[in-house]
FITORMI-374629 format. One line per field, with one value per atom (N, C-alpha, C): residue number from 0; residue in one letter; atom name; x, y, z. Coordinates in nm, 3 decimals. Each point is the difference from the previous one (the first is absolute). Layout:
// residues N
mike = [NUM  ...]
torlo = [a  ...]
nudren = [CA  ...]
xx = [X  ...]
yy = [Y  ...]
zz = [Z  ...]
// end
This chain:
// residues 86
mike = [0  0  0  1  1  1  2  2  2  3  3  3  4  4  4  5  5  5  6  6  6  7  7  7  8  8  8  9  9  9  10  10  10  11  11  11  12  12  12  13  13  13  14  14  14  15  15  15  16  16  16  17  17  17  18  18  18  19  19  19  20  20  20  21  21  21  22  22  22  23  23  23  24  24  24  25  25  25  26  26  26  27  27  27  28  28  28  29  29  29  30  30  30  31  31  31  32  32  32  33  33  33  34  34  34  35  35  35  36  36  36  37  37  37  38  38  38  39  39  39  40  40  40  41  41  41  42  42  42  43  43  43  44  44  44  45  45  45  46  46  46  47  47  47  48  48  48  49  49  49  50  50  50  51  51  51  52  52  52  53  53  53  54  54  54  55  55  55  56  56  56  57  57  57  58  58  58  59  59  59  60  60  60  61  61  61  62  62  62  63  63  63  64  64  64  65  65  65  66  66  66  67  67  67  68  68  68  69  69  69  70  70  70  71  71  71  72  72  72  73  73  73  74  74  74  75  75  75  76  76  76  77  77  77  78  78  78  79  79  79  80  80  80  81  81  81  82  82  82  83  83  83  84  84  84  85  85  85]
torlo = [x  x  x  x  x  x  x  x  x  x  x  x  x  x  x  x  x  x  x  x  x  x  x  x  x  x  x  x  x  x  x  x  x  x  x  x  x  x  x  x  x  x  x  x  x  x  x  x  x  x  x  x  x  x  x  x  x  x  x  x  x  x  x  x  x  x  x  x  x  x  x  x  x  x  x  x  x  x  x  x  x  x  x  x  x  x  x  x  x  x  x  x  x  x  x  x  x  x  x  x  x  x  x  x  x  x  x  x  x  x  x  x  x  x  x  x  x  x  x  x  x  x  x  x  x  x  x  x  x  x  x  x  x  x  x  x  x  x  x  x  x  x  x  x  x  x  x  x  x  x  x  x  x  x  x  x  x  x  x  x  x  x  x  x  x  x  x  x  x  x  x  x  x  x  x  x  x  x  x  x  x  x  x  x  x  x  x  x  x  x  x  x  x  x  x  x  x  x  x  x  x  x  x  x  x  x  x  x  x  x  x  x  x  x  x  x  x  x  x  x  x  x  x  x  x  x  x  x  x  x  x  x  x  x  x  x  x  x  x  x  x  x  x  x  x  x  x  x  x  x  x  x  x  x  x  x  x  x]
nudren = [N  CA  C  N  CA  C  N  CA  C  N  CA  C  N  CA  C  N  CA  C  N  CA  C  N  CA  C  N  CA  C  N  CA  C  N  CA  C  N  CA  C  N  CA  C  N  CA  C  N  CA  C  N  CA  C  N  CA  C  N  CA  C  N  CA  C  N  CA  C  N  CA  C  N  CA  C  N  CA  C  N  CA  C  N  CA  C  N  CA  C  N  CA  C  N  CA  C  N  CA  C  N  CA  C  N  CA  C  N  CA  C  N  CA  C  N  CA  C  N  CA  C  N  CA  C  N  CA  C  N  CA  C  N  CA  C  N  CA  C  N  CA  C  N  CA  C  N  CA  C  N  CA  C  N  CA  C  N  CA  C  N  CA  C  N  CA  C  N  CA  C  N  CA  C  N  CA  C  N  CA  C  N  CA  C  N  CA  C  N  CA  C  N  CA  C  N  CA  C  N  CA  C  N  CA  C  N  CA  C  N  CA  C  N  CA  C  N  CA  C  N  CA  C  N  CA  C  N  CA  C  N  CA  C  N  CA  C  N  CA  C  N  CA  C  N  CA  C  N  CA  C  N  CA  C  N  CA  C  N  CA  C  N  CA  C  N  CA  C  N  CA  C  N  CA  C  N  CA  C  N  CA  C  N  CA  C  N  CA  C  N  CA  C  N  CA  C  N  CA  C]
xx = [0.083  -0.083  0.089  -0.033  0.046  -0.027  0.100  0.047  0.004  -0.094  0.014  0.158  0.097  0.083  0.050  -0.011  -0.025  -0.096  -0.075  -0.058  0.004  0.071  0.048  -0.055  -0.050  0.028  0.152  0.005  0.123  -0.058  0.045  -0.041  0.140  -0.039  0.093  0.055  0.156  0.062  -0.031  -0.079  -0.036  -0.160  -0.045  -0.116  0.082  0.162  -0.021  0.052  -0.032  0.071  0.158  0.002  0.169  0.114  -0.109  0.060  -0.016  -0.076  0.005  0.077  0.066  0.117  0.104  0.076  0.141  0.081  0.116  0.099  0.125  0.052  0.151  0.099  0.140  0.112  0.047  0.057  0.103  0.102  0.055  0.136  0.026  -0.011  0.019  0.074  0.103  0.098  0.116  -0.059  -0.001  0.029  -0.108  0.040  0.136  0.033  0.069  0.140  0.088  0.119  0.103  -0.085  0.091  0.047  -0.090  0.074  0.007  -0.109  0.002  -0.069  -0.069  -0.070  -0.121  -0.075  -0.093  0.012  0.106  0.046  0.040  0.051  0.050  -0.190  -0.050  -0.144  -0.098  0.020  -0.071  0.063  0.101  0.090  -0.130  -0.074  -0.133  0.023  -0.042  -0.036  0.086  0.106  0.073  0.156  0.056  0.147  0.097  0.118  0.052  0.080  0.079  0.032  0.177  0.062  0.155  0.056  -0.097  -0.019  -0.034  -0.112  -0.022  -0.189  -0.057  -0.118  -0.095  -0.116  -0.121  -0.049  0.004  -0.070  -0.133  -0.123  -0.113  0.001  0.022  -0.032  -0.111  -0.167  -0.102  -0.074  -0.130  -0.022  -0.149  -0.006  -0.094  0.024  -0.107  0.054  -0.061  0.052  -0.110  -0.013  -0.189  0.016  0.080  0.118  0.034  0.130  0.025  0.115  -0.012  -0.115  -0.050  0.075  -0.014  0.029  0.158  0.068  0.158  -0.023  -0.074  0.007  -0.052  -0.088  -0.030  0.097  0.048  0.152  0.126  0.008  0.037  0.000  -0.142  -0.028  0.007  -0.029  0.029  0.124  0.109  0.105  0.119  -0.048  0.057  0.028  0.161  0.023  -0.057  -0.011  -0.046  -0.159  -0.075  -0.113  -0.035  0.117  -0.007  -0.090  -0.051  -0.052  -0.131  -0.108  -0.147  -0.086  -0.088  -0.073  -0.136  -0.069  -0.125  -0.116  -0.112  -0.067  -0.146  -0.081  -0.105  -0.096]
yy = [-0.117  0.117  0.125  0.093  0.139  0.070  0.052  0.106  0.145  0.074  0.202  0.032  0.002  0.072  0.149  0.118  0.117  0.074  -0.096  0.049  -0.054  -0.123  -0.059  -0.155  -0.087  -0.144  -0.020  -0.126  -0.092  -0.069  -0.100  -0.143  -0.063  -0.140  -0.112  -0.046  -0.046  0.014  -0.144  -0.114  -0.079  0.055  0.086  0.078  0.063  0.023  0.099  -0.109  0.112  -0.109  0.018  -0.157  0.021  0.106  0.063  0.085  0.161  -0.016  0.116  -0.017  -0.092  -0.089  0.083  0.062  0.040  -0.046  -0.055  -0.072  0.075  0.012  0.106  -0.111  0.024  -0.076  0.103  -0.016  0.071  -0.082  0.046  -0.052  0.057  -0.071  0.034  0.070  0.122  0.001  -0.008  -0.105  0.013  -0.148  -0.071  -0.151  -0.021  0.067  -0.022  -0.031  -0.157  0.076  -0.040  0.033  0.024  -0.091  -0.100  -0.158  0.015  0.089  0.032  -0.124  -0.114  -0.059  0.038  0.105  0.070  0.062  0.066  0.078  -0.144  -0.071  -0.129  -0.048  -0.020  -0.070  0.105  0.150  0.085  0.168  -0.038  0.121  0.077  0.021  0.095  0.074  -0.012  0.093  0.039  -0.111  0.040  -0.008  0.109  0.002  -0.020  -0.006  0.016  0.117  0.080  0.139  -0.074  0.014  -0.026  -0.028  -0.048  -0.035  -0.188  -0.019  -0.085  -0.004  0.100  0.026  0.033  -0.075  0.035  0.132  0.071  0.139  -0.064  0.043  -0.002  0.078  -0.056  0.125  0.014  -0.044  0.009  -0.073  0.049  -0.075  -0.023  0.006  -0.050  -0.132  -0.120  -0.131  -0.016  -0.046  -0.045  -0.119  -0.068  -0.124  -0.072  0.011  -0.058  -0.108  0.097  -0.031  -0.007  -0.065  -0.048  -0.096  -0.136  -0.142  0.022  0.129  0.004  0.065  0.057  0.095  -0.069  -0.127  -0.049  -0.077  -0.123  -0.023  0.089  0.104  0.069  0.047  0.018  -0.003  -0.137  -0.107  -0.109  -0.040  0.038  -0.057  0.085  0.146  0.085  -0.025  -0.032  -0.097  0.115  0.104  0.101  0.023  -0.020  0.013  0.142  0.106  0.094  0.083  -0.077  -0.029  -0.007  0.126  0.003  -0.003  -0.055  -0.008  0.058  0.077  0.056  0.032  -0.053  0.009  0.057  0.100  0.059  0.074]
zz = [0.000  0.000  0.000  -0.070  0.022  0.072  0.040  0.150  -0.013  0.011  -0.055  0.130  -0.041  0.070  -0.072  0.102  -0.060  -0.127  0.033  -0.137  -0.138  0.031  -0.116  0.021  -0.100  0.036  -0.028  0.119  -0.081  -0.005  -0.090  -0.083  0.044  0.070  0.044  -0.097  -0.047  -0.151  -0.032  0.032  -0.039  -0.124  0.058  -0.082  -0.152  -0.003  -0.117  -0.134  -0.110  -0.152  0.062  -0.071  -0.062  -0.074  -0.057  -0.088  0.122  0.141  0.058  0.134  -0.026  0.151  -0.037  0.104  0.007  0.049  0.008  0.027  0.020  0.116  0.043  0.043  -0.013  0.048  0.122  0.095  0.059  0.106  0.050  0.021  0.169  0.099  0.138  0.019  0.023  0.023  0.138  0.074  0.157  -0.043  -0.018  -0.034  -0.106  -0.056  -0.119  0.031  -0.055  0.053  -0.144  -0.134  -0.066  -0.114  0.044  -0.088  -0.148  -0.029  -0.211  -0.043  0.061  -0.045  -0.059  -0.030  0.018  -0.140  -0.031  -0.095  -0.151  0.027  -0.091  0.004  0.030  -0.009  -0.119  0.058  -0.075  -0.044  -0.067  -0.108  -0.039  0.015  -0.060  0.087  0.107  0.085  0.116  0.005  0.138  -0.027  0.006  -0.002  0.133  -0.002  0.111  0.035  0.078  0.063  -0.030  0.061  0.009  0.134  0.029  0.170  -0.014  -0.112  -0.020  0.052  0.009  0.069  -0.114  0.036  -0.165  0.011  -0.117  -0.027  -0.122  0.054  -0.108  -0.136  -0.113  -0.108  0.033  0.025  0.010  0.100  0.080  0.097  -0.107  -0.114  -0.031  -0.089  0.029  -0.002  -0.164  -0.117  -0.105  -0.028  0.001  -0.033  -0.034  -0.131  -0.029  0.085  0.074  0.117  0.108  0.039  0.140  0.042  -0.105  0.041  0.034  -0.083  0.097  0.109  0.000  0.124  0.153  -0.016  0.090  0.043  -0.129  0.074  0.028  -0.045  0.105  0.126  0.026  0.123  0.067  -0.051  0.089  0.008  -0.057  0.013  0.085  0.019  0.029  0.129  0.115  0.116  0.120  -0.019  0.117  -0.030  -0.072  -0.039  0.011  -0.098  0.001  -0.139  -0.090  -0.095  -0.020  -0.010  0.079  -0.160  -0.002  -0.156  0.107  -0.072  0.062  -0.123  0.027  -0.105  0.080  -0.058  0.007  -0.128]
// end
């Protein structure tokens, strides 16, 4: 069921299309300690600094590069590696 918060509904993201789902990557930086596993899994979006630490080109995720991005996140040893979808 929908919820008026401020004046607004939200709709629970099981309610929306596929095509109106957003999907973000980001990168802990507290958890992080650096391994570059993260960066070797997904060259799209995540580089490394000279430290050896991931920088996001984009925190926006595109379909097409989910299925790396999730093993990324699962493989990542600090589980610094957050996939968030709404």
């Amino acid at each position: 069921m929908a919820k008026e918060v401020a004046g607004w509904f939200h709709r629970p993201a099981f309610w929306l299309r596929s095509d109106e789902m957003k999907t973000e990557i980001a990168i802990n930086p507290i958890a992080c300690d650096g391994h570059g596993i993260c960066a070797e899994l997904l060259p799209e979006l995540i580089e490394l600094d000279e430290w050896g630490f991931p920088i996001l080109k984009s925190r926006n995720l595109p379909p097409a590069l989910l299925d790396h991005a999730r093993r990324a996140e699962r493989l990542c040893p600090t589980l610094a590696v957050i996939i968030r979808e709404y």
